[in-house]
C-alpha positions as CSV (number, residue, x, y, z in Angstrom):
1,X,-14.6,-25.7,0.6
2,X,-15.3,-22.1,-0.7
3,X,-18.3,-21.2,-2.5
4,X,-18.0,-20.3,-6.2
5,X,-18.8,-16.5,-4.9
6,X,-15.7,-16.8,-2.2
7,X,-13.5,-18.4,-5.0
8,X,-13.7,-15.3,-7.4
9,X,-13.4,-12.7,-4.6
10,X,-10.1,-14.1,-3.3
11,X,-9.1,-14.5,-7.1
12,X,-10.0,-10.7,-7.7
13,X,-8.1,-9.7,-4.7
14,X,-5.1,-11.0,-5.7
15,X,-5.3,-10.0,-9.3
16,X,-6.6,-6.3,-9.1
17,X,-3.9,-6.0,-5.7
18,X,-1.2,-7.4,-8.6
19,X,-2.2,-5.3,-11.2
20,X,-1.9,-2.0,-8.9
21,X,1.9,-2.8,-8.0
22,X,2.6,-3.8,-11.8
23,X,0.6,-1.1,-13.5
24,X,2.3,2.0,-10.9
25,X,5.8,0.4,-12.4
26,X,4.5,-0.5,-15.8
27,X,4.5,3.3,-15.8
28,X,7.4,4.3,-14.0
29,X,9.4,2.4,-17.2
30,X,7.4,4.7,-20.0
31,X,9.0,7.4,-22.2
32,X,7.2,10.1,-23.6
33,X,7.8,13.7,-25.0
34,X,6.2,16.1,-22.6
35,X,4.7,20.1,-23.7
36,X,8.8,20.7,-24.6
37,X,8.6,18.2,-27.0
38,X,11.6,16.4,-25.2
39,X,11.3,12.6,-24.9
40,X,11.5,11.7,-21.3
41,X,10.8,8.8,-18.4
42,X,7.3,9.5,-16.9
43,X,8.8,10.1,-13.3
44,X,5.7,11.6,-11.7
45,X,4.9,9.9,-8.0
46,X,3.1,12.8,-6.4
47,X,0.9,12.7,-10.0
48,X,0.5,9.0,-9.1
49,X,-0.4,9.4,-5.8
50,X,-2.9,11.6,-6.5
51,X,-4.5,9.0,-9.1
52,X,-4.5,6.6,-6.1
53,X,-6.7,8.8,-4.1
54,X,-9.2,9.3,-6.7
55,X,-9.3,5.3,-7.0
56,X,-9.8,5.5,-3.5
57,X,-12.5,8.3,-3.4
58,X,-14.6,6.6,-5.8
59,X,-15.1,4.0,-2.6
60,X,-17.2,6.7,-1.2
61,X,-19.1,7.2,-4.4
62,X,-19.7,3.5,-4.8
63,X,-21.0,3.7,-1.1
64,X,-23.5,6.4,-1.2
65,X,-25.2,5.2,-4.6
66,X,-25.5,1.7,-2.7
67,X,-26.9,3.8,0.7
68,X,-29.2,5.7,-1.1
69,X,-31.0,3.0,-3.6
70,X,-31.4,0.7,-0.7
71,X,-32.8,3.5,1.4
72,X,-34.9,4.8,-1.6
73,X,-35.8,1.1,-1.8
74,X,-36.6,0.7,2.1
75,X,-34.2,-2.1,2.3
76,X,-32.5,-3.1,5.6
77,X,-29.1,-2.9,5.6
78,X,-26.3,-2.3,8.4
79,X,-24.7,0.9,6.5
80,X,-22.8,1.6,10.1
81,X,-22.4,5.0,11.7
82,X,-23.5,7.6,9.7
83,X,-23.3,10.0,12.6
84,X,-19.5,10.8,12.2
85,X,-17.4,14.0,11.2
86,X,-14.9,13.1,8.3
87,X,-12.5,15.4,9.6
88,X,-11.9,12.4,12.0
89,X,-10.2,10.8,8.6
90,X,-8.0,14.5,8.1
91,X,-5.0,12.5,10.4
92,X,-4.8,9.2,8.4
93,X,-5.7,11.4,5.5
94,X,-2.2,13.4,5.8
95,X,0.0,10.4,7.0
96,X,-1.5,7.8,4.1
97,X,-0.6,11.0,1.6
98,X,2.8,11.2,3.0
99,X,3.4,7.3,3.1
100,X,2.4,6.9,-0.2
101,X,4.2,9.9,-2.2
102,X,7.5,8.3,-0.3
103,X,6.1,5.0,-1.6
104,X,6.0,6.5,-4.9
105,X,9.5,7.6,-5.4
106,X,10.9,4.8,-3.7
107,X,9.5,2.6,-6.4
108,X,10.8,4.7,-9.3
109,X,14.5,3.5,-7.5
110,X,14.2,-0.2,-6.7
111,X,11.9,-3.2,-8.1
112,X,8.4,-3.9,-7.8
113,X,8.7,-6.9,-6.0
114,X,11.4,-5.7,-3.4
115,X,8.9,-2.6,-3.1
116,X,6.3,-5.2,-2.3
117,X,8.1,-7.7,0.3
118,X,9.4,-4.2,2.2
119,X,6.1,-3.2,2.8
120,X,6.1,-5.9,5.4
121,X,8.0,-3.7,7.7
122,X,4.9,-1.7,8.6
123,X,4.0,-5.1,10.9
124,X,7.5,-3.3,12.7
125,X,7.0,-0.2,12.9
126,X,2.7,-0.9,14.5
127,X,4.3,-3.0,16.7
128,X,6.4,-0.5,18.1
129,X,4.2,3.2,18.2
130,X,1.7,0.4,19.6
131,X,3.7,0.0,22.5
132,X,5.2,3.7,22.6
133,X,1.9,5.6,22.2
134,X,-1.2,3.2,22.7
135,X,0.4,1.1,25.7
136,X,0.3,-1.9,24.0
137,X,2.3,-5.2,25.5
138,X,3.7,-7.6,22.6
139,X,3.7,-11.2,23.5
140,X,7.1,-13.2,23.2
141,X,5.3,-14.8,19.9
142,X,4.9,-11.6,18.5
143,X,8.2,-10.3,19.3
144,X,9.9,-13.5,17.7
145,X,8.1,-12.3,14.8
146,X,8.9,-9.3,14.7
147,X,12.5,-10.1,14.9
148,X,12.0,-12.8,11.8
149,X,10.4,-9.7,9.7
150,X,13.7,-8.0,10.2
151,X,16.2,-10.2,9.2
152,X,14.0,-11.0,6.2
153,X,13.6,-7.5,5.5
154,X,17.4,-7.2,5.7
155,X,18.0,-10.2,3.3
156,X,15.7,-8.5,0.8
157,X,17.2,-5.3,0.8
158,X,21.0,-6.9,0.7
159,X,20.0,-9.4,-2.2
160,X,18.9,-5.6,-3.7
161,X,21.8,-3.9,-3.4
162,X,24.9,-7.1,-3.4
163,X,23.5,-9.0,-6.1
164,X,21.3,-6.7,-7.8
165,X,22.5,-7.4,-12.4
166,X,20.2,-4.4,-13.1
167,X,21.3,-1.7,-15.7
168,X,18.8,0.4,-14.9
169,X,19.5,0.6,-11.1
170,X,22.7,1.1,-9.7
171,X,23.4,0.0,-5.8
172,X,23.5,3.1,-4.7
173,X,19.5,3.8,-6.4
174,X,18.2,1.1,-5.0
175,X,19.7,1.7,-1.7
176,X,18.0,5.2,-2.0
177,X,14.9,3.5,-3.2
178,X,14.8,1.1,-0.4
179,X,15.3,3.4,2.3
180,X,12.6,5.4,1.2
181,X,10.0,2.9,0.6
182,X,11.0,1.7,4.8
183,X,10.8,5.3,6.0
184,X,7.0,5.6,4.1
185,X,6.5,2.7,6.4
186,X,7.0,4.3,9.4
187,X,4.7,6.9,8.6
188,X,2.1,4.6,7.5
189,X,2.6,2.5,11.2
190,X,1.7,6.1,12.6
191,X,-1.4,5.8,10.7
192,X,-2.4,2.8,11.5
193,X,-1.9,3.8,15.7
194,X,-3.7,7.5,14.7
195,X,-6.6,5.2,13.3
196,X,-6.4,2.9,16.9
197,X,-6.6,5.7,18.8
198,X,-9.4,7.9,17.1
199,X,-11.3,6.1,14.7
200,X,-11.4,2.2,15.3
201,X,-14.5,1.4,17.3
202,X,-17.1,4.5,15.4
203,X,-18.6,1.3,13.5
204,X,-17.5,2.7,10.5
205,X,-18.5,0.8,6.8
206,X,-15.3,0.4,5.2
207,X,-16.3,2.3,1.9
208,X,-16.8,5.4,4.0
209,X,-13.3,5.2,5.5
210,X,-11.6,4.6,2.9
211,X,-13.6,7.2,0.9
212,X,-12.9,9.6,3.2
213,X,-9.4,9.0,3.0
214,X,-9.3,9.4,-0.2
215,X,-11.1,12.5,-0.6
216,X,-9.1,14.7,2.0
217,X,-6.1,12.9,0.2
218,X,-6.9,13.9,-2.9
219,X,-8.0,17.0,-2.7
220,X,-5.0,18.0,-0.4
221,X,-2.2,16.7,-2.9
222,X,-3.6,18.2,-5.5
223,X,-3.7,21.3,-4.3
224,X,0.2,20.9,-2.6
225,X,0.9,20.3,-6.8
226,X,0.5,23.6,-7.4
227,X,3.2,25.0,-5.1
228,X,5.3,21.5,-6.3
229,X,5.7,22.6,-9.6
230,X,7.3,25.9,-8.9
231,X,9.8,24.6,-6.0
232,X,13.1,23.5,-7.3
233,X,14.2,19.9,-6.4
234,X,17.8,19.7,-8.3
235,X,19.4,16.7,-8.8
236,X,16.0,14.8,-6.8
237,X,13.4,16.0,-9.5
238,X,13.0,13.3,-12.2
239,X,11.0,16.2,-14.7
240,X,12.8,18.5,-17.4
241,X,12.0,22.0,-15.1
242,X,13.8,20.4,-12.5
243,X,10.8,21.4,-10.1
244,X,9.1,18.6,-7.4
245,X,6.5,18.0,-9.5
246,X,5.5,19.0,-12.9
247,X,1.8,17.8,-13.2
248,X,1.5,19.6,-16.5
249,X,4.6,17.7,-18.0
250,X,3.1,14.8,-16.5
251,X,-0.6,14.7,-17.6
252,X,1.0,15.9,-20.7
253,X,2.7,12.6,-21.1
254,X,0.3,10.9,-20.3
255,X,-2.0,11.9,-23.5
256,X,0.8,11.7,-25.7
257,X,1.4,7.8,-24.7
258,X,-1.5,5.1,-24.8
259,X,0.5,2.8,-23.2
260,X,1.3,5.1,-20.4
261,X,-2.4,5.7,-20.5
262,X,-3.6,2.6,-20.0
263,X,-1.3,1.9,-17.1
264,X,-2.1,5.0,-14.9
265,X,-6.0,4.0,-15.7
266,X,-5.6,0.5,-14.3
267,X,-3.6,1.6,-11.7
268,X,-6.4,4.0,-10.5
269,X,-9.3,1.8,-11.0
270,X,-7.5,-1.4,-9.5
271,X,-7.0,0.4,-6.1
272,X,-10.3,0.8,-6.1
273,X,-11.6,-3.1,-6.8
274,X,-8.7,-4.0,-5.0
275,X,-10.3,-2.2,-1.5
276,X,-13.6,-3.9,-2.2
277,X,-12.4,-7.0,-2.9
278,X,-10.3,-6.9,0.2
279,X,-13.3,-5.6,2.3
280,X,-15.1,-8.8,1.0
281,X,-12.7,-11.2,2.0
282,X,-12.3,-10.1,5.2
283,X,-16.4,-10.2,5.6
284,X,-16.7,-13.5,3.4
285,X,-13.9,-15.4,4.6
286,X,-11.3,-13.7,7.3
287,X,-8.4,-11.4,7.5
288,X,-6.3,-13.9,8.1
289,X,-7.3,-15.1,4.9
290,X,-6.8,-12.1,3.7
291,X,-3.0,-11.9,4.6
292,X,-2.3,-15.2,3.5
293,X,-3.8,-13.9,-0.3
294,X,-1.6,-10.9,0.0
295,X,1.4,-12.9,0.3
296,X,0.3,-14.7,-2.9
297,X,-0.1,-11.0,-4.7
298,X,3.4,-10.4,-3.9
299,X,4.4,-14.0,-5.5
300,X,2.6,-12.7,-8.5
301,X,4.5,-9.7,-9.0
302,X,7.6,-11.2,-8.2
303,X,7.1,-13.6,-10.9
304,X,5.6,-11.1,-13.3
305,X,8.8,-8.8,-12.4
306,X,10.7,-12.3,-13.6
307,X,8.7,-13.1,-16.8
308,X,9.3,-9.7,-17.9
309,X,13.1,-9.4,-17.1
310,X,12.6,-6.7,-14.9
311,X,14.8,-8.1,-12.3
312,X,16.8,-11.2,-12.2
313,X,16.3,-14.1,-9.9
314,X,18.4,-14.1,-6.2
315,X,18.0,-16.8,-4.1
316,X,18.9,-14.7,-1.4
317,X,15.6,-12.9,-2.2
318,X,13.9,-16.6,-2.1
319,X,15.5,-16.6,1.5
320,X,14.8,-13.4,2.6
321,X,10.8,-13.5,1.5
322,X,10.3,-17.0,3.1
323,X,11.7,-15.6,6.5
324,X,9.2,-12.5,5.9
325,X,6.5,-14.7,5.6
326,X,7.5,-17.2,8.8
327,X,7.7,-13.5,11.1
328,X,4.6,-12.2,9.7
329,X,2.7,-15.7,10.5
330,X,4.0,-16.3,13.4
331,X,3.4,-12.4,14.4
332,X,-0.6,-12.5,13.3
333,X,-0.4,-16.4,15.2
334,X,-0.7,-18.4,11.6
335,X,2.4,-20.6,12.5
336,X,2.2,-21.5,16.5
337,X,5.1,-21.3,18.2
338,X,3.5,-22.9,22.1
339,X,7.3,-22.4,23.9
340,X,6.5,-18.5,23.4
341,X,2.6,-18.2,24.1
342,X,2.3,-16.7,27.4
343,X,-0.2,-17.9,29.6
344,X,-0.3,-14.6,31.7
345,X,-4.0,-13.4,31.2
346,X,-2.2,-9.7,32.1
347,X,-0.2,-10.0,29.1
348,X,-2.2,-8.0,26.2
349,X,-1.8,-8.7,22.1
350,X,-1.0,-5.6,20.0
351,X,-3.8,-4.8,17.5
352,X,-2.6,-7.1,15.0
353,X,-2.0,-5.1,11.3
354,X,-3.6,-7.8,9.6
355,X,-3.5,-6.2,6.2
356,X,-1.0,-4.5,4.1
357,X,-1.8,-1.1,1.2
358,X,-3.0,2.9,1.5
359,X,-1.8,1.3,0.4
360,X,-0.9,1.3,-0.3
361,X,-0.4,2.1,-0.4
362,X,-1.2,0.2,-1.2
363,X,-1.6,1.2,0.1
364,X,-4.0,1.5,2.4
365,X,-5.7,1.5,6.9
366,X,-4.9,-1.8,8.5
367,X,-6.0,-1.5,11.6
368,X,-10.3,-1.3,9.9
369,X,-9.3,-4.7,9.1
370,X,-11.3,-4.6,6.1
371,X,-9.3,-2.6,3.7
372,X,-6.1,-1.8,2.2
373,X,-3.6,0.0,0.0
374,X,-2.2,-1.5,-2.7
């Protein structure tokens, strides 16, 4: 039985984890006039990532108020390395930025939940730049999964684009958007092996790294915004000026809409509860835990997408989830298959991406096993 303590972390995981998804989409669907004075969709993803990586860096600043009362205090606590360059975080810094922004504008094309059950393709893409760049050997088990991720994946992204009785998508926008939201993860399985390889094993506190992350994120995109908002993007820009990014228009928007308000503030601050409620979990509980609540945070948003009418119901979608779910158990060895354990003690497991979202995005580095992007 869990404690009362366990109960309410695994409870805030999957709500704030919800909320970031739903909040990031809540405002992808607002309208407001911008310095023009022209009513327009908020369509601002670099803007948003940006607000990501401030939830993110306030990790750090949550980290070194606990570090220094406890040292001020003389308490002992295991704070981990503090011996450490955060350059080492510049890498995953730079992928996590990319993966996200992609992650960004994918969801502006396709729905929440879709954006949600396709981030299970980063379990693929590990797997793979495991084996090309770390030497990594995948067990049968772990192929099989692999191979079950797929064709859920595939059934996902069909029931998208056959089926899909959206007027505000066409097939041809969510194709685009779920493309997009596949090729982020790719970039974010490139993380996670950059992270193997360099960081994993400096006995690291979670906090930091994910503070650190989001510092060199943050201050990097917003810098990149100011050269964004003079480069034309044509028929890609989603902003009046017709530019990459307009964070003028968008922060302009922003304070001309509460509602838009509120939902770029809870997107920012649940990213942030989100990584320490994940981080206890893991520490409280397990990760495996943890990926079994993740699946239930992409239930919730399914639903919520359904309660809302922001998508209609496919039961191909049904289909293509539940397969998604058998791979990734049977991948992270949750559902036993013994006809494909190997008994060969020269066969190695791949580091196992036991969590989801930079994200992450959300989201966020799954290879700490203790954090996450929503």
């Amino acid at each position: 039985m869990w404690s009362p303590y366990q109960l309410s972390i695994a409870v805030g995981m999957v709500i704030t984890g919800s909320i970031n998804t739903l909040a990031t989409k809540w405002a992808d669907k607002q309208s407001a006039p911008g310095p023009q004075g022209t009513n327009h969709i908020f369509d601002h993803p670099f803007l948003q990532a940006v607000g990501m990586f401030v939830g993110e860096f306030s990790c750090l600043l949550v980290f070194k108020i606990w570090y220094y009362w406890h040292k001020y205090r003389k308490n002992e606590m295991n704070f981990g390395n503090q011996n450490f360059s955060p350059v080492l975080f510049l890498g995953p810094a730079l992928c996590d930025m990319t993966g996200t922004s992609l992650m960004y504008i994918g969801l502006n094309y396709t729905y929440a939940s879709s954006f949600q059950m396709l981030r299970g393709a980063i379990i693929v893409f590990t797997a793979l730049l495991s084996v090309a760049f770390l030497g990594s050997v995948i067990k049968r088990r772990a192929w099989f999964g692999i191979f079950l991720t797929i064709i859920g994946l595939a059934l996902v992204g069909i029931s998208d684009i056959v089926f899909s009785s959206s007027d505000e998508y066409g097939p041809n926008e969510i194709l685009t958007g779920d493309l997009i939201i596949l090729i982020a993860q790719i970039i974010s399985g490139v993380q996670m092996v950059v992270e193997e390889k360099f960081v994993n094993g400096k006995d690291i506190h979670p906090l930091q790294a994910v503070g650190w992350e989001g510092f060199f994120g943050m201050t990097i995109l917003g810098v990149l915004l100011i050269p964004m908002y003079y480069i034309p993007a044509g028929e890609f820009s989603g902003n009046p000026r017709g530019v990459l990014e307009d964070a003028l228009d968008g922060l302009y928007q922003i304070g001309q809409n509460s509602t838009l308000a509120i939902a770029q503030i809870g997107s920012i601050c649940s990213i942030a509860f989100f990584n320490f409620f994940g981080i206890s979990v893991t520490k409280e509980l397990s990760a495996t835990t943890r990926m079994v609540l993740d699946s239930i945070r992409t239930l919730v948003i399914w639903g919520v997408s359904l309660a809302v009418q922001w998508e209609a119901f496919q039961w191909l979608q049904v289909v293509g989830f539940a397969i998604l779910i058998c791979g990734t158990g049977i991948y992270n060895n949750l559902i036993p298959i013994p006809c494909l354990n190997s008994t060969s003690p020269n066969v190695l497991e791949v580091n196992q991406p036991e969590e989801e979202d930079k994200s992450s995005n959300e989201n966020t580095p799954l290879l700490y096993n203790t954090q996450e992007k929503a």
